[in-house]
C-alpha positions in Angstrom: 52.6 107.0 48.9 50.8 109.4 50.7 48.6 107.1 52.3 51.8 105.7 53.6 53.1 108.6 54.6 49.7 109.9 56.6 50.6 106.8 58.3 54.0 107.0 59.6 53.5 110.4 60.8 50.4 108.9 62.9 52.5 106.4 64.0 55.2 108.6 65.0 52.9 110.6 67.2 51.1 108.1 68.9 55.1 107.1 69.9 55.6 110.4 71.0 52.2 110.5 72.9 53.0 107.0 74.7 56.2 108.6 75.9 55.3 111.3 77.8 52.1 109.5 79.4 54.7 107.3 80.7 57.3 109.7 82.0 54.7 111.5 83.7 52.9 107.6 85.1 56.4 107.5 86.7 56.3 111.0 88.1 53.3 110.7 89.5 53.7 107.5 90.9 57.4 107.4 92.5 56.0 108.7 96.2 54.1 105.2 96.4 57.4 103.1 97.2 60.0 103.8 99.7 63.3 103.3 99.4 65.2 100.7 100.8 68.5 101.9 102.8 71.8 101.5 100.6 74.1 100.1 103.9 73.0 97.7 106.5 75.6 96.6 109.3 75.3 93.4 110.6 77.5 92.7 113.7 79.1 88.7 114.4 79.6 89.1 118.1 82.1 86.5 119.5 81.1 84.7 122.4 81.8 86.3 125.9 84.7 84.6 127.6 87.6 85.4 129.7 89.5 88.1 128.4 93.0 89.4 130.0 92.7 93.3 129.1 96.1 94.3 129.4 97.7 91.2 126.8 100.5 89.3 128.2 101.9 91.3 130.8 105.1 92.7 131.0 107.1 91.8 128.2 111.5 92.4 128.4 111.3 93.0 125.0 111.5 96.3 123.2 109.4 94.7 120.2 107.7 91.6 120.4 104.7 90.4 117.9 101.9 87.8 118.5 100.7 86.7 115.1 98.3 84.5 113.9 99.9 81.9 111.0 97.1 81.5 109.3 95.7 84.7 108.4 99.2 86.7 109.0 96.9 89.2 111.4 98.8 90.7 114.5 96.8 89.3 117.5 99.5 91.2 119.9 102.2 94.0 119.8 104.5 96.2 122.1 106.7 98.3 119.5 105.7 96.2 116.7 106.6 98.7 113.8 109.5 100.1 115.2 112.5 99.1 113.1 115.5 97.6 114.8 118.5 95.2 114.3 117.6 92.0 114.5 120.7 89.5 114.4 120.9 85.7 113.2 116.8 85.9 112.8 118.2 87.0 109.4 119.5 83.9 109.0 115.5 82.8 108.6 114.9 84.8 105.2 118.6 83.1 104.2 117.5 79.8 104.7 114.2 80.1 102.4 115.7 82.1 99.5 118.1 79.3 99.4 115.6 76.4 99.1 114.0 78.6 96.4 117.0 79.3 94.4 119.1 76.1 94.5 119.5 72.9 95.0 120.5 71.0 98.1 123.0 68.9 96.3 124.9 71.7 95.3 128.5 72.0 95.8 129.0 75.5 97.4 132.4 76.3 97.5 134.0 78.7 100.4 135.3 82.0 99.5 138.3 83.9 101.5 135.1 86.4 102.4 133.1 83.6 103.9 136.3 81.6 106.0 137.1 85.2 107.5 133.5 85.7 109.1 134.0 86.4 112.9 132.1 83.8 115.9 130.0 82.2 115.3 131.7 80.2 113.3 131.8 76.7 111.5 135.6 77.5 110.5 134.7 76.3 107.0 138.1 77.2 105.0 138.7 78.8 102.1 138.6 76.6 99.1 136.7 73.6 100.6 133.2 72.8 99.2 130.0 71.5 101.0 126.9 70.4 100.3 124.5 73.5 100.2 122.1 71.3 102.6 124.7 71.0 105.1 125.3 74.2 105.1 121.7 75.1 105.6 121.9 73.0 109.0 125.1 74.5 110.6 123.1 78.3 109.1 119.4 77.1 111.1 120.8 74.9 114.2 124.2 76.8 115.3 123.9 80.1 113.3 127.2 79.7 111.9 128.1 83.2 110.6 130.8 81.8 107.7 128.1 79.2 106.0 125.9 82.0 105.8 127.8 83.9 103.4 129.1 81.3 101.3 125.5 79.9 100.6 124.8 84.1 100.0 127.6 84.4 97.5 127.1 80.8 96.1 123.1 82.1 95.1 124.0 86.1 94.6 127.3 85.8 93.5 128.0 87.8 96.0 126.7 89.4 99.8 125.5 92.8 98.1 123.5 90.4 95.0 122.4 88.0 97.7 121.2 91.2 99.8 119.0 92.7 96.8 117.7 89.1 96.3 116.3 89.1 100.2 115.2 93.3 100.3 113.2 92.0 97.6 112.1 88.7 98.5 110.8 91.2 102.3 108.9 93.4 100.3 107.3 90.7 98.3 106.2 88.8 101.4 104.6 92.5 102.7 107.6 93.7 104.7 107.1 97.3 105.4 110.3 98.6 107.1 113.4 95.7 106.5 116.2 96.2 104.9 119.0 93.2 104.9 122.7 94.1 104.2 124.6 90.7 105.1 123.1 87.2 105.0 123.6 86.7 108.8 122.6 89.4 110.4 125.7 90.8 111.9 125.7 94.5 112.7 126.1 96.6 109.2 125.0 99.0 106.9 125.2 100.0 103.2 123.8 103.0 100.9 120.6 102.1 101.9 120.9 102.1 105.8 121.1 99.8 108.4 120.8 96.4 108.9 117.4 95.8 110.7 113.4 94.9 110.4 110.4 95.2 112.9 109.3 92.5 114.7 106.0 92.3 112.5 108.1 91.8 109.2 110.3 89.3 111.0 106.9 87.4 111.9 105.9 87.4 108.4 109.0 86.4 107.2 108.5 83.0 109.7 105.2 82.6 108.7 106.1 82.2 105.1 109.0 80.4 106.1 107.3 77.5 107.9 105.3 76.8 104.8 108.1 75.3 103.2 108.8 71.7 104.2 112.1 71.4 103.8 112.5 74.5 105.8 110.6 72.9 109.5 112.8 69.6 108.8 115.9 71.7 109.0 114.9 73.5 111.7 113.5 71.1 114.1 116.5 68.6 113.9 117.8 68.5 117.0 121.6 67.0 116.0 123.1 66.6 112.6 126.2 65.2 111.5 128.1 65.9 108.0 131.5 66.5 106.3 133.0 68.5 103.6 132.7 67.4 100.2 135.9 65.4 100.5 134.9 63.8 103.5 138.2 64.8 105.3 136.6 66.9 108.0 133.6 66.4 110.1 131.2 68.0 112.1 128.5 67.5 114.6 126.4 70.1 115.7 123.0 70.6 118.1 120.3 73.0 117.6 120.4 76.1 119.6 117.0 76.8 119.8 116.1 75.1 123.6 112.4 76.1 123.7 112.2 72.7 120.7 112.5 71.1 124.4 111.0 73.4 127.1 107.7 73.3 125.4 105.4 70.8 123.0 104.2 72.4 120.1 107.6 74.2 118.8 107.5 73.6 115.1 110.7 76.3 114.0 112.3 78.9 115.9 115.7 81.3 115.5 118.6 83.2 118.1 120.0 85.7 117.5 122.3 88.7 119.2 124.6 90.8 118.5 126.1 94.2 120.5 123.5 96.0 118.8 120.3 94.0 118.2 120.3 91.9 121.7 119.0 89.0 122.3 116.5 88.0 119.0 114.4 85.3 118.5 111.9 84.5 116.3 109.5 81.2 116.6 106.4 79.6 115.1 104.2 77.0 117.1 100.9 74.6 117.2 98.6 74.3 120.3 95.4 73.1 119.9 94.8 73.7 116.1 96.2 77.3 116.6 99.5 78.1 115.0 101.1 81.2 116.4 104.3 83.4 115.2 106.3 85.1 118.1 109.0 87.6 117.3 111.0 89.7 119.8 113.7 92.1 119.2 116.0 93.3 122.1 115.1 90.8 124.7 117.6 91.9 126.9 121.5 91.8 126.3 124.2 89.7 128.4 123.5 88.1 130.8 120.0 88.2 130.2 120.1 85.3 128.0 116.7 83.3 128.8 114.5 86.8 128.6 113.2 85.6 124.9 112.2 82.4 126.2 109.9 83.9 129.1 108.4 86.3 126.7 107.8 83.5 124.5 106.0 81.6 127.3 103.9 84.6 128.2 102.9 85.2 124.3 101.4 81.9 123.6 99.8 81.5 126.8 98.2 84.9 126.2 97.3 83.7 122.4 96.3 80.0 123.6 93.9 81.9 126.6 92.0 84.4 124.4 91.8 83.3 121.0 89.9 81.1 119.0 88.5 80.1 115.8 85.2 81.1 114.9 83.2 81.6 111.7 81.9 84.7 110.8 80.0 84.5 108.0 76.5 85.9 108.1 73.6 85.8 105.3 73.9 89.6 104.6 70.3 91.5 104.1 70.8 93.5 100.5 68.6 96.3 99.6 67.0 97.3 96.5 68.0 99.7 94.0 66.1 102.1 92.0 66.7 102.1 88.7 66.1 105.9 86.8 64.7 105.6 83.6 64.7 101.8 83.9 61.2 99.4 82.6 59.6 96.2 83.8 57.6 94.4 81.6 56.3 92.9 84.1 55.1 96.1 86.6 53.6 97.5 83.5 54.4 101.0 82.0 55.4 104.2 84.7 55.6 102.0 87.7 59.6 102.4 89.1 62.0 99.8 88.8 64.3 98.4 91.5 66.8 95.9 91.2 67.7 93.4 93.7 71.0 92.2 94.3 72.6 88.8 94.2 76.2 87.1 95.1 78.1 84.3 94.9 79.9 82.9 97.6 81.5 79.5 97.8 80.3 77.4 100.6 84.0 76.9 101.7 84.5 80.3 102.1 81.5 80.6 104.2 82.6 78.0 106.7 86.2 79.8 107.1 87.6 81.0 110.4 89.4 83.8 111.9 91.2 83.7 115.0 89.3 86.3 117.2 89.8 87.7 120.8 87.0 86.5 122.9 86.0 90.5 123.0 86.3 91.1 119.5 83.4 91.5 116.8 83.2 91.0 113.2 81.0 93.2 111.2 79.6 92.9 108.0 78.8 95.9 105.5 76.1 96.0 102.9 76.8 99.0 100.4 74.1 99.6 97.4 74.5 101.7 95.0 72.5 104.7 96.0 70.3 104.7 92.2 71.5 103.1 88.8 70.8 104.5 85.6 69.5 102.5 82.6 70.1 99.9 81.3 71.8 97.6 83.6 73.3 94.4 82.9 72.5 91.1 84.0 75.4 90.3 86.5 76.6 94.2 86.7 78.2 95.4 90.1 75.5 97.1 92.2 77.0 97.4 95.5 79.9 95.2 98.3 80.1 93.0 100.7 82.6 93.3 103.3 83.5 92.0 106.6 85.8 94.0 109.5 87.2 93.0 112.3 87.3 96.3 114.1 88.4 98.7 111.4 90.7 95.9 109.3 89.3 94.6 105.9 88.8 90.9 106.5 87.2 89.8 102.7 84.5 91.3 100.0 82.3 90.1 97.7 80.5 92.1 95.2 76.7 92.3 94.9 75.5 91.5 91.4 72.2 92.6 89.6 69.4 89.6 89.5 68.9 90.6 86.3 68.7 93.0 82.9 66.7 96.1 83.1 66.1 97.5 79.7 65.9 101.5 79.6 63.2 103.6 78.2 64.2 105.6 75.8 62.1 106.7 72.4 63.7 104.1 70.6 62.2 101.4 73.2 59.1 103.2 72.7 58.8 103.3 69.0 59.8 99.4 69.5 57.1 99.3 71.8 53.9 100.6 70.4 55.4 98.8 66.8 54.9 95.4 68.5 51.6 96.5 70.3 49.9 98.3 67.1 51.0 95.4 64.5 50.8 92.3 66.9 
């Protein structure tokens, strides 16, 4: 027993002894490596090019957006954020919350509310039923003020449900400063204030819209023909949105005006793998009528003229990390530990592009941790990867350690000298 015990106090010593030659190895030696800076930039500058400083020109608009349908990013505004009514483009979040929430079959049957809507009018009549997909045409081609509240109350139950079922549907989507009160956009307001939207949230509102199929085939027919359920009455109407002809490329688009709002329109369009979303809010009132569709014009032509798609990832350069009371079997005892970083990345993300101005530069931000404290995790988050364009957020990826790193404590060292003295 006592031999035993003359041992175990040796032992215990020789653990303390190995403990503090280390810490003070360490000390001594933790001038000899440098660190390595926790943030490096690198910069993705986009090709030089023509570049048309002051954007489209003049625009008639009071708000008009220019945005970019794949990533949702605002290439161009004038007014942008400024809330204002916005007419039968209303009639665009209508449309999509009815392919969502119903059937195109359905028999939708008119209310006195919906035959007593002012012009524009189908002069659908109380008690008759339709097909809700005919509806949708006469709500997308002529703007028909009556078949958009009867397909409201026919999903809501009624134009206040319907309302709360498209205030949420705008915030949802990223909407910042909408708020609907009537399913076709005439002038109005409730507890909640005024009918209107900015003509960024009306873009957004396209841009999710034209991701729906069913939605583009409704909206680039140029004539359709239907009847009421009973087939006693019949209708023919043409699509009122004329730039489907004035231009190639025009794959949805909506009117609107009213006292208030002005002339409104909303469009989305393709030109040479680019698909833009143009929204203007008062573009002139009467009889400035074809305002929206020279704005248009000078919108794409601006976006076709200084944008295009490049890819913007670069290898990033990651730094080292120290790690305090961290050891390395394989450095050997009181020689600092850094960590290096890793990431994964799929290669599909690398190859992804971002419609950029010809003047614009992405960056790309390295951040390390500034030290790490032992033990660290194979795997842990150690630091970020993120790209700008100019001061937005594009994407970021964490920075992972390479591997463990075990921490020296007195229990590591008691392990340690136990496996050196007995093996």
């Amino acid at each position: 027993m006592k031999i035993r015990h003359i041992a175990a106090v040796g032992f215990m010593a020789a653990a303390m002894a190995f403990l503090q030659v280390s810490a003070a190895a360490r000390e001594d030696m933790s001038h000899v490596v440098q660190m390595i800076p926790a943030a490096v930039d690198m910069e993705t500058k986009v090709p030089a090019g023509s570049t048309d400083e002051d954007g489209p020109g003049n625009l008639y608009a009071l708000s008009a957006v220019l945005m970019d349908a794949d990533s949702g990013r605002v290439l161009y505004d004038k007014e942008g954020e400024v809330a204002r009514a916005n007419a039968s483009t209303t009639k665009v979040m209508t449309c999509i919350l009815a392919l969502e929430n119903a059937h195109g079959d359905d028999y939708v049957t008119v209310s006195k509310n919906a035959a007593a809507q002012p012009d524009v009018q189908l002069n659908i009549r109380e008690g008759e039923q339709y097909y809700l997909e005919d509806l949708l045409y006469s709500l997308m081609l002529k703007s028909h003020n009556d078949s958009a509240v009867a397909i409201a109350e026919h999903i809501g139950g009624s134009v206040s449900g319907f309302a709360d079922m498209m205030n949420a549907k705008a915030k949802e989507l990223g909407c910042t400063d909408t708020h609907f009160v009537t399913p076709n956009g005439l002038d109005a307001k409730d507890g909640g204030g005024e009918h209107h939207t900015t003509a960024r949230d009306l873009a957004l509102i396209m841009r999710y819209a034209i991701q729906n199929e069913t939605f583009l085939r409704i909206t680039q027919t140029r004539d359709y023909s239907f009847s009421d359920i009973t087939k006693k009455r019949q209708f023919s109407i043409h699509n009122a949105n004329a730039l489907l002809d004035m231009m190639d490329g025009v794959i949805s688009g909506k009117t609107g005006f009213t006292g208030n709002a002005g002339y409104c329109y909303v469009c989305a369009c393709e030109e040479n793998g680019k698909t833009f979303i143009v929204a203007l809010l008062g573009c002139g009132w009467p009889s400035h009528k074809t305002y929206k569709w020279s704005d248009t014009k000078a919108l794409l032509k601006y976006g076709e003229e200084n944008f295009e798609y490049q890819t913007f990832w670069k290898e990033p350069v990651l730094g080292k990390v120290k790690v305090e009371n961290g050891v390395s079997e394989e450095l050997g005892i009181g020689v600092p530990v850094y960590i290096s970083g890793t990431y994964e990345v799929a290669e599909e993300e690398k190859e992804q592009k971002l419609l950029v101005k010809n003047d614009e530069a992405v960056k790309c931000k390295v951040s390390m941790a500034e030290s790490l404290k032992a033990p660290v995790r194979q795997g842990q988050k150690i630091g970020e990867i993120t790209y700008y364009l100019e001061d937005e957020e594009l994407c970021s990826y964490p920075v992972l350690a390479e591997k463990a790193v075990d921490k020296m404590d007195y229990m590591w060292c008691v392990d340690k000298v136990f496996h050196d003295f007995f093996h």
